[in-house]
TORSE-525415 format. One line per field, with one value per residue: x, y, z of N, C-alpha, C in turn; residue in three letters. Coordinates in pm, 1 decimal, always signed. Atoms other than C-alpha are relative to their C-alpha. Last residue first. Example, Ala and Ser with C-alpha at 12.3 -4.5 7.8 and 13.67 -1.06 7.14 Angstrom:
n.east: -82.0_+89.0
n.north: -119.0_-119.0
n.up: -6.0_+0.0
ca.east: +1367.0_+1230.0
ca.north: -106.0_-450.0
ca.up: +714.0_+780.0
c.east: -77.0_+90.0
c.north: +109.0_+120.0
c.up: +73.0_+0.0
type: SER_ALA
This chain:
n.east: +151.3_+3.4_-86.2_+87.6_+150.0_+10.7_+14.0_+138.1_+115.4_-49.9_+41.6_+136.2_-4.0_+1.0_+85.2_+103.8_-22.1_-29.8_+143.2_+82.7_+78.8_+113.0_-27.1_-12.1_-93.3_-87.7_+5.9_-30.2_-98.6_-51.1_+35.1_+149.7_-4.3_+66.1_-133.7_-74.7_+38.7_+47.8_-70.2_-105.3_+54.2_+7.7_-130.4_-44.2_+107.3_-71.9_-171.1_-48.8_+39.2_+94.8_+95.3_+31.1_+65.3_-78.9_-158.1_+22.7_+33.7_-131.3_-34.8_+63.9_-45.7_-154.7_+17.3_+105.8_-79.4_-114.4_+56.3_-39.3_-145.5_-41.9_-92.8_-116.0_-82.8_+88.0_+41.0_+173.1_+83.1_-20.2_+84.5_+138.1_-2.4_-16.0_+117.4_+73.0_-136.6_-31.8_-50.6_-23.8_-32.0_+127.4_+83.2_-8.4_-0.5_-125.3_+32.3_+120.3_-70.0_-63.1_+13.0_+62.8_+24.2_+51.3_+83.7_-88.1_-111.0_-130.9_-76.3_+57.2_-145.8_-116.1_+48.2_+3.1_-141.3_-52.1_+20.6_-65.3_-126.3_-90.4_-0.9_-119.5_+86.6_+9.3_+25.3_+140.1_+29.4_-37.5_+74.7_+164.5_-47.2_+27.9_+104.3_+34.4_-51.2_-139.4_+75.3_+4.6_-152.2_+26.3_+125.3_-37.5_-50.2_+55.8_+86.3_-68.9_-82.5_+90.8_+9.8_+11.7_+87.3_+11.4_-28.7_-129.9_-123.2_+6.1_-8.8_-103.5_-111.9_-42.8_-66.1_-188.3_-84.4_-84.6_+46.1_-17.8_-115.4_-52.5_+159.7_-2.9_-94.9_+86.4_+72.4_-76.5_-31.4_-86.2_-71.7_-10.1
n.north: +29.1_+122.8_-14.0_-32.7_+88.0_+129.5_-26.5_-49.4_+127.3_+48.9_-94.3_+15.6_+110.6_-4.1_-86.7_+104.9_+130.5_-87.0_+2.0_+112.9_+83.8_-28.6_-118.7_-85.3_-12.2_+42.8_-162.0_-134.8_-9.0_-24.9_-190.7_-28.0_-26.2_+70.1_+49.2_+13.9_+116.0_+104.3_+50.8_+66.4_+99.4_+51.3_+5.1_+114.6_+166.5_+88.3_-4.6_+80.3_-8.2_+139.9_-149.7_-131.2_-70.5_-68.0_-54.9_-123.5_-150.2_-95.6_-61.5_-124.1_-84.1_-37.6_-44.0_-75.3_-60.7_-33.2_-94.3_-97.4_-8.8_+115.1_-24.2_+4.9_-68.2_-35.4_+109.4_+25.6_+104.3_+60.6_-21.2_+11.4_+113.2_-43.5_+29.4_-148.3_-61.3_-93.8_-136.8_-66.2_-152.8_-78.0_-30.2_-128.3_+31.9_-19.9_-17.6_+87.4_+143.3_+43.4_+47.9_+108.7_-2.7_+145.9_-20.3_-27.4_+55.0_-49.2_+96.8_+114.9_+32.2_+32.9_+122.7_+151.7_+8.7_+9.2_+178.8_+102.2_+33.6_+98.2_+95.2_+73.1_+56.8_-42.7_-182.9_-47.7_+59.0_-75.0_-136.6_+26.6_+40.2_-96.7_-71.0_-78.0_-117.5_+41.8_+53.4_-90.6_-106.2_+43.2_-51.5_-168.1_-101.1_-10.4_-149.3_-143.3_+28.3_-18.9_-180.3_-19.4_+95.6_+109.7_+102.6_+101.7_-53.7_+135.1_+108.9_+41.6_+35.4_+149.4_+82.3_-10.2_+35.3_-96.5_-19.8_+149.5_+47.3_-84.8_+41.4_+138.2_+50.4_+7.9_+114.5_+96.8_-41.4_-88.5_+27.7_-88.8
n.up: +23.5_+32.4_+67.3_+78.5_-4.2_+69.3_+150.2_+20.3_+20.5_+122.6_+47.0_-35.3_+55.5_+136.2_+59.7_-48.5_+92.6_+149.6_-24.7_+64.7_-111.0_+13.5_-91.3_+51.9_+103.0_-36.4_-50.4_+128.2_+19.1_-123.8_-3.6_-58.7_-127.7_-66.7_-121.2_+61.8_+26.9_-78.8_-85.6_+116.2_+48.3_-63.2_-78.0_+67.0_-65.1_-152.8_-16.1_-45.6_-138.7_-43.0_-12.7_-105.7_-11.2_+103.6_-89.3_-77.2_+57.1_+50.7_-75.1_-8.2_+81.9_-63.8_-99.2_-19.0_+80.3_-57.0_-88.4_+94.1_+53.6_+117.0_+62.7_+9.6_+122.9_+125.2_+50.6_-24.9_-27.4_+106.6_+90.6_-54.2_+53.2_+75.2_+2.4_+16.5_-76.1_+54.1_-58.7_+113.6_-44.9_-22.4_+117.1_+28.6_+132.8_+52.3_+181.9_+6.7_-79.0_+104.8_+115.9_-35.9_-104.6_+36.2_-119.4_-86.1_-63.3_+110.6_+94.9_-21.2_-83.9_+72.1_+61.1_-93.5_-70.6_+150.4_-3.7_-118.2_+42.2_+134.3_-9.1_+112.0_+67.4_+175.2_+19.0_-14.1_+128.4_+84.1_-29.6_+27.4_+175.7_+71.2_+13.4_-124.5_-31.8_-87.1_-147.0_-33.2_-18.9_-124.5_-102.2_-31.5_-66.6_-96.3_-33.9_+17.5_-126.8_-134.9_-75.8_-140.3_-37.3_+95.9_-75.5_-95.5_+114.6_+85.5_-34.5_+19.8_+151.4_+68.2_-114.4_-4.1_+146.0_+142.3_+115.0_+28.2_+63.9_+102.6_+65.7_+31.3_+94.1_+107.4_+48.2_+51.4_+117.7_+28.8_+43.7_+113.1
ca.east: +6136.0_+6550.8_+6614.9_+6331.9_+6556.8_+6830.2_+6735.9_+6652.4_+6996.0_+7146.1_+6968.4_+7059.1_+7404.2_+7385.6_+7240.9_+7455.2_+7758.1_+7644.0_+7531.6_+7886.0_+8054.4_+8343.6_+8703.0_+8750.3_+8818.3_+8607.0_+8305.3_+8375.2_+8366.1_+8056.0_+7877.9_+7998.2_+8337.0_+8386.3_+8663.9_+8415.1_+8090.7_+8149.1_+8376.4_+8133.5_+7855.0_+8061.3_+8155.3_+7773.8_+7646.7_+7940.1_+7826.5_+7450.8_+7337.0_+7546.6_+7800.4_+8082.5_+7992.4_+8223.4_+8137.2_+7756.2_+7832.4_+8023.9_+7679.0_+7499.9_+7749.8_+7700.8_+7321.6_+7280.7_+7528.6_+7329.7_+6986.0_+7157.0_+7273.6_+6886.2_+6824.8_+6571.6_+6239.9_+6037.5_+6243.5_+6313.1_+6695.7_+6798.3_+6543.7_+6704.3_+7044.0_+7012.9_+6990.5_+7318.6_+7573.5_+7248.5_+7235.7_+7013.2_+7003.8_+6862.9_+7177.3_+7374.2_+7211.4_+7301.7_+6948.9_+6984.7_+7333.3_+7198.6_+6962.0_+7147.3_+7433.1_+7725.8_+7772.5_+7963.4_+7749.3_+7470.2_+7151.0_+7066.7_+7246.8_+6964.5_+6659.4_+6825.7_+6848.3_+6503.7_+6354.7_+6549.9_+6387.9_+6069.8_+6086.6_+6170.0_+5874.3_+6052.0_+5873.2_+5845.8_+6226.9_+6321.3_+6096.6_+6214.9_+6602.7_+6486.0_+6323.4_+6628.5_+6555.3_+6503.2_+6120.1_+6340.7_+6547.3_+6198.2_+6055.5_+6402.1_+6371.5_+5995.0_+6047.3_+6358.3_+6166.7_+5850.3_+6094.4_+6262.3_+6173.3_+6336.2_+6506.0_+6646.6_+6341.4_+6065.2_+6155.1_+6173.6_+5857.7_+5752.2_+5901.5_+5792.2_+5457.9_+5409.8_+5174.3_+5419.9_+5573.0_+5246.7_+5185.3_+5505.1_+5480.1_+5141.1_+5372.3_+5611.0_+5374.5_+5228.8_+4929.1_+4777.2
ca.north: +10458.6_+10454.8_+10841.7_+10747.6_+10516.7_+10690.4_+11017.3_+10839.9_+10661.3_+11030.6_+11128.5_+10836.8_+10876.5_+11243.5_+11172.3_+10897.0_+11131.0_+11409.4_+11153.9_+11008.3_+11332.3_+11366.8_+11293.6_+11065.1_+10783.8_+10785.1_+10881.1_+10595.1_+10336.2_+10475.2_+10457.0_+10046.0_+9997.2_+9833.5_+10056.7_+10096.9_+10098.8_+10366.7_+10556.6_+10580.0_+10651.9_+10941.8_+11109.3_+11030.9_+11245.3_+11514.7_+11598.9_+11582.9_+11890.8_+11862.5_+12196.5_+11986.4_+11654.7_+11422.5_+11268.1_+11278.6_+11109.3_+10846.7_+10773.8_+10752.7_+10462.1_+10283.4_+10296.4_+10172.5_+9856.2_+9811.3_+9830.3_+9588.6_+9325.9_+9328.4_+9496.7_+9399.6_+9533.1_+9345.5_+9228.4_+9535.2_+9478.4_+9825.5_+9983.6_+9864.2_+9900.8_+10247.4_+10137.9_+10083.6_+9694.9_+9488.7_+9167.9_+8868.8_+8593.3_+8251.0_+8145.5_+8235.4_+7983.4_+8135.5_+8152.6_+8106.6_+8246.2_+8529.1_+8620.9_+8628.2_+8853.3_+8757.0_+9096.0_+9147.7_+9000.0_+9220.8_+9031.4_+9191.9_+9526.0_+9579.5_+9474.0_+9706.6_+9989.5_+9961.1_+9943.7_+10272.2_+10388.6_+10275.1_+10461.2_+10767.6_+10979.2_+11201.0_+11214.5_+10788.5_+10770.5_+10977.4_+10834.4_+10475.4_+10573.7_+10710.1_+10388.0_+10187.4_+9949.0_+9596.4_+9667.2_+9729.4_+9460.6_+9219.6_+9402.1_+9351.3_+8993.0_+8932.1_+9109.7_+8871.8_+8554.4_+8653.5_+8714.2_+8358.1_+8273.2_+8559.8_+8790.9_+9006.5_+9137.6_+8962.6_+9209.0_+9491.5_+9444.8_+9456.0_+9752.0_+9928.9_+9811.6_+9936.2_+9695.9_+9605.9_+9959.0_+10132.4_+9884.7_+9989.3_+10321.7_+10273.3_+10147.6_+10437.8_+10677.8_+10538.5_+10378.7_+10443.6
ca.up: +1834.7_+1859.5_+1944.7_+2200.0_+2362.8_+2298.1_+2446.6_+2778.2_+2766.2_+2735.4_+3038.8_+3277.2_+3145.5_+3255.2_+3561.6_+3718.3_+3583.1_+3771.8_+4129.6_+4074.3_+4117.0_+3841.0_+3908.6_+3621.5_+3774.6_+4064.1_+3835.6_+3606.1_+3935.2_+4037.2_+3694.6_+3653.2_+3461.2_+3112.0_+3019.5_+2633.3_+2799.7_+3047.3_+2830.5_+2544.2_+2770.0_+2916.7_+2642.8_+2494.3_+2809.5_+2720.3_+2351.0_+2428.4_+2338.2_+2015.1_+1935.0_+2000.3_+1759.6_+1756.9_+2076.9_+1912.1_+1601.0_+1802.1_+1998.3_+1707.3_+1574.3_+1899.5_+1853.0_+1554.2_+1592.6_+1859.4_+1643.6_+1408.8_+1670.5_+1792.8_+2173.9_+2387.8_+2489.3_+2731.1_+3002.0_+3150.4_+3287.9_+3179.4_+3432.0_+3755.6_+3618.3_+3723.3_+4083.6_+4037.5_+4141.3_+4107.6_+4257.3_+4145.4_+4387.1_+4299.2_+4122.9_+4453.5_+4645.7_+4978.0_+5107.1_+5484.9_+5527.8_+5258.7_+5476.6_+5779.4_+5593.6_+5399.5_+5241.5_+4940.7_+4758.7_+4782.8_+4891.0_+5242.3_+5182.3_+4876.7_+5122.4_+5333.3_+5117.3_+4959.1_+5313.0_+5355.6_+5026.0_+5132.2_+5492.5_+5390.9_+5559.6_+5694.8_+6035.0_+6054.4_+5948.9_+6244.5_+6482.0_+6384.2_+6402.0_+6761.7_+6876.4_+6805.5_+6489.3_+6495.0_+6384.1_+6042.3_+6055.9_+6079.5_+5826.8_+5619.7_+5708.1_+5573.5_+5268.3_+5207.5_+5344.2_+5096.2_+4824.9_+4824.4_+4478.0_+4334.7_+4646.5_+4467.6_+4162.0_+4405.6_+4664.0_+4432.8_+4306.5_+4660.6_+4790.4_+4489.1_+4487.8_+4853.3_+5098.5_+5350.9_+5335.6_+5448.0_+5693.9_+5799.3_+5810.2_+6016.3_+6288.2_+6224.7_+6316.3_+6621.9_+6697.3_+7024.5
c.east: +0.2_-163.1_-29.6_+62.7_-117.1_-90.8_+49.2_-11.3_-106.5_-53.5_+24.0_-81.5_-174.1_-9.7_+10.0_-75.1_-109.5_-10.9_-29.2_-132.8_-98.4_-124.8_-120.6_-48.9_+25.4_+135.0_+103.8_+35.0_+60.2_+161.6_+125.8_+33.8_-180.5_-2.0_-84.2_+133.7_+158.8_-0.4_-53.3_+92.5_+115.9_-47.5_-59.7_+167.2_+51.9_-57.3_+56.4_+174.9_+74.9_-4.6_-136.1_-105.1_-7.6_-40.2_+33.0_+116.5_-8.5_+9.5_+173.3_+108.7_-53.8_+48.1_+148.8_+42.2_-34.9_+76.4_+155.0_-34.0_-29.3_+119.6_+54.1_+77.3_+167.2_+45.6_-81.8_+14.7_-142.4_-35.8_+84.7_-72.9_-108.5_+6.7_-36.1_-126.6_-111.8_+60.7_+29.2_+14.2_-2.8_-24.5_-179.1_-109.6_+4.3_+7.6_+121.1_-49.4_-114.9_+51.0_+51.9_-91.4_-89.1_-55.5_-30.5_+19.3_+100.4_+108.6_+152.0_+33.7_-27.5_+128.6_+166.9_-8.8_+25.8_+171.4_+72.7_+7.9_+104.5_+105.1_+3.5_+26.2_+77.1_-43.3_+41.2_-6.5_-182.1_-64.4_+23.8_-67.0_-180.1_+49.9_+56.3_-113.5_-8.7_+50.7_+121.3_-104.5_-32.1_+135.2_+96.4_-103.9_+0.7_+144.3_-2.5_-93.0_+37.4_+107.8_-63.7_-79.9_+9.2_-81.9_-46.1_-43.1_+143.2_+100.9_-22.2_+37.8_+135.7_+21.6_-8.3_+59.5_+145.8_+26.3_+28.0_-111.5_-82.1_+49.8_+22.2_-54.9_+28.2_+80.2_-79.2_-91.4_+122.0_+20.4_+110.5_+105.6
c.north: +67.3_+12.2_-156.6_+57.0_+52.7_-65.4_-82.7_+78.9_+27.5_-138.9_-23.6_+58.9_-49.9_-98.4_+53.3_+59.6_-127.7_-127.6_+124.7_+58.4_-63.0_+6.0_+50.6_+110.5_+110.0_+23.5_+9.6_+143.5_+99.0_-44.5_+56.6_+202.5_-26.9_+25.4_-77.2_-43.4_-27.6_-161.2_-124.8_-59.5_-35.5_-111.6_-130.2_-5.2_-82.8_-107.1_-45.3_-85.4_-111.7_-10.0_-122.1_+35.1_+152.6_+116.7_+96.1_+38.5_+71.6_+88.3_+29.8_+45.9_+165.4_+118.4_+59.9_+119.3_+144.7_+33.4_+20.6_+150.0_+105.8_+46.1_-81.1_+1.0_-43.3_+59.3_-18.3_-85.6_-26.9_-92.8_-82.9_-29.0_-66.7_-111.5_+50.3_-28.3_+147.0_+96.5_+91.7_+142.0_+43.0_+136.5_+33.5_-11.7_+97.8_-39.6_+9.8_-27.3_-115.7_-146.8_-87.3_+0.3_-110.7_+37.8_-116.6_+17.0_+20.7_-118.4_+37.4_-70.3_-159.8_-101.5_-16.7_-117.5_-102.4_-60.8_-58.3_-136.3_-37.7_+22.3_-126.6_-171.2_-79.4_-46.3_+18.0_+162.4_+13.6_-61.8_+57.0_+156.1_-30.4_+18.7_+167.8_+118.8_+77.6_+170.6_-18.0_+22.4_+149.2_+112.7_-28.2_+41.6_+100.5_+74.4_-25.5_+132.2_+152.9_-24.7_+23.3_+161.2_-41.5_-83.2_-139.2_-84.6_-93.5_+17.5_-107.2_-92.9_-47.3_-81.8_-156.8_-88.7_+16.2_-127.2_+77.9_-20.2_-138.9_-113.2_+0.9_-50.8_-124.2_+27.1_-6.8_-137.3_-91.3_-3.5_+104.0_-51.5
c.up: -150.2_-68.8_-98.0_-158.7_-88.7_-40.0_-119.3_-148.8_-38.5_-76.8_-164.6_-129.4_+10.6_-81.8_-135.2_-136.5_-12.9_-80.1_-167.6_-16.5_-54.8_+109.9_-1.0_+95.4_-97.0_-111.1_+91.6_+72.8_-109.6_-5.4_+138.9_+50.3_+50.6_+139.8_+103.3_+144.3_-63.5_-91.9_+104.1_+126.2_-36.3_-12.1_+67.8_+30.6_-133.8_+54.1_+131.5_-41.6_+68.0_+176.5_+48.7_+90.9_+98.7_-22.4_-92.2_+23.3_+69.6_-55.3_-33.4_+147.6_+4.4_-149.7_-13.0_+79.8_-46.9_-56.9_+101.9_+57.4_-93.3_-49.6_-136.1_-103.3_+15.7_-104.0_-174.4_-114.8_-67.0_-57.7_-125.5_-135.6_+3.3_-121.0_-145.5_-29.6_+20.6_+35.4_-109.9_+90.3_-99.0_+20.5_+21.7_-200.2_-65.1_-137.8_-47.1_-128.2_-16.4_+70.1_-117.4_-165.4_+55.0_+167.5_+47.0_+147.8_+46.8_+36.1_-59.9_-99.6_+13.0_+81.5_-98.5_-59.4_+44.2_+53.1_-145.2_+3.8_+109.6_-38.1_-129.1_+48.2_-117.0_-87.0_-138.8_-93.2_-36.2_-112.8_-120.1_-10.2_-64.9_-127.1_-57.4_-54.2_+126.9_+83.5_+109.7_+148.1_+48.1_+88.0_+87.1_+84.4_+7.6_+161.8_+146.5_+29.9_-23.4_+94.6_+112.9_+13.1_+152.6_+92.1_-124.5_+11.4_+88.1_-102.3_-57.4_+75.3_+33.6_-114.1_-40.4_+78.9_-1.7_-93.2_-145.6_-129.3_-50.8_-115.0_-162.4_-79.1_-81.2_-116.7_-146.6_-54.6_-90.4_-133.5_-35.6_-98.4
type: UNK_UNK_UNK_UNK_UNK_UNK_UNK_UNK_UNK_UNK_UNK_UNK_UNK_UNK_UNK_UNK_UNK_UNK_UNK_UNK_UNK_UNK_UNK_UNK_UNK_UNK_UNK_UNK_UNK_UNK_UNK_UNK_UNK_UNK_UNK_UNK_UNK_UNK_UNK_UNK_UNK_UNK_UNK_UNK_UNK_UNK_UNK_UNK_UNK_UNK_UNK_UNK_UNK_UNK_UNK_UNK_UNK_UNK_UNK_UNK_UNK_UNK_UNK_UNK_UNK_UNK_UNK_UNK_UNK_UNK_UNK_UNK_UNK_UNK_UNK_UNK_UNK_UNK_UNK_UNK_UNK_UNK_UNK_UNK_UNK_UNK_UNK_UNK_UNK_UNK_UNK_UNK_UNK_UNK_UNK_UNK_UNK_UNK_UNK_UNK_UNK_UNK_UNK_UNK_UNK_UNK_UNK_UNK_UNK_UNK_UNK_UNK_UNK_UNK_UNK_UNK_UNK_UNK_UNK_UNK_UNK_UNK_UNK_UNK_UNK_UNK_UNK_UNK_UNK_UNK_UNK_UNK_UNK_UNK_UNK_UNK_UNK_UNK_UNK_UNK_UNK_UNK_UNK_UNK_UNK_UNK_UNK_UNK_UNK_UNK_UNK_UNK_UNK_UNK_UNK_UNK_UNK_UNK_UNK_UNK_UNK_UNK_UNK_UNK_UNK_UNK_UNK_UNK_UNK_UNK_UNK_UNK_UNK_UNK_UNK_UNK
C-alpha cells in the first residue's frame, strides 16, 4: 500500500513551484538540488513524514530545504558539491522572489517617480498608505533587508513583510 507521504512526493516532484524554484537556486545544477532535497526529505523520521503527509505542507517544507541547501550561511552537502558561488543565487526574503522578475525593469526616470511618490505619501497623514511608505522609505534608505527593519524598529516582521508587500503592490499599479 501506498502511503500518504509517498504520493506527497510525487506530488512535489511534479509541482511548478518546487521546480521553478529549483532552477531559480540551484541554476544549472537544479536537477542535483531537487534531487538532494528529495533525498533529505525520504531522510526524514517516519513521524516528521506522517505529519507533513496529514497537513499537507510538503512544498513549502521542500521550499525550506531547498532554501537551507543554498543559503550561504550554510555549508551544506550540496553546496560542498556545488560551491561555485556564481552559480548560486540566494535570496535573503521570499519577497525578493517577485522583485527579481526579469521582465519589467525600472528606467532612472520611473525611479526617480517613484521615490518622489513615496515622500508624498510619508507626508501625507490622512493617506491610506502613510505607514507602508514609512517603512519603504526606511527600508531602502538604512539599506537593511525586511527582517532586519522589523528588529529595529520593534515591529513583527510578518506586519512589516505585509505592509511593504502591499505598498509595492500599489506602486506597481500606481506606475501602469
Amino acid at each position: 500500500m501506498i502511503d500518504k507521504f509517498e504520493i506527497a512526493i510525487v506530488d512535489l516532484n511534479s509541482s511548478k513551484l518546487f521546480n521553478d524554484m529549483c532552477k531559480r537556486y540551484g541554476q544549472n545544477n537544479h536537477q542535483e538540488l531537487k534531487s538532494e532535497v528529495m533525498a533529505i526529505l525520504l531522510e526524514l523520521p517516519e513521524v516528521k513524514k506522517q505529519s507533513i503527509a496529514e497537513n499537507n505542507y510538503i512544498v513549502p517544507y521542500a521550499i525550506q530545504t531547498l532554501r537551507f541547501q543554498v543559503s550561504a550561511r550554510n555549508w551544506t552537502s550540496f553546496r560542498k558539491a556545488f560551491a561555485n558561488r556564481e552559480c548560486l543565487v540566494y535570496l535573503e526574503n521570499f519577497e525578493d522572489f517577485d522583485i527579481l522578475d526579469t521582465e519589467y525593469k525600472e528606467t532612472p526616470i520611473e525611479v526617480e517617480k517613484i521615490k518622489k511618490k513615496i515622500e508624498s505619501d510619508m507626508l501625507d497623514q490622512n493617506n491610506k498608505y502613510f505607514y507602508h511608505s514609512r517603512l519603504l522609505n526606511e527600508l531602502i534608505n538604512n539599506n537593511l533587508n525586511t527582517k532586519q527593519l522589523s528588529r529595529e524598529i520593534g515591529i513583527p516582521y510578518t506586519s512589516v513583510r505585509h505592509a511593504i508587500k502591499e505598498y509595492r503592490e500599489h506602486l506597481r499599479e500606481w506606475l501602469k
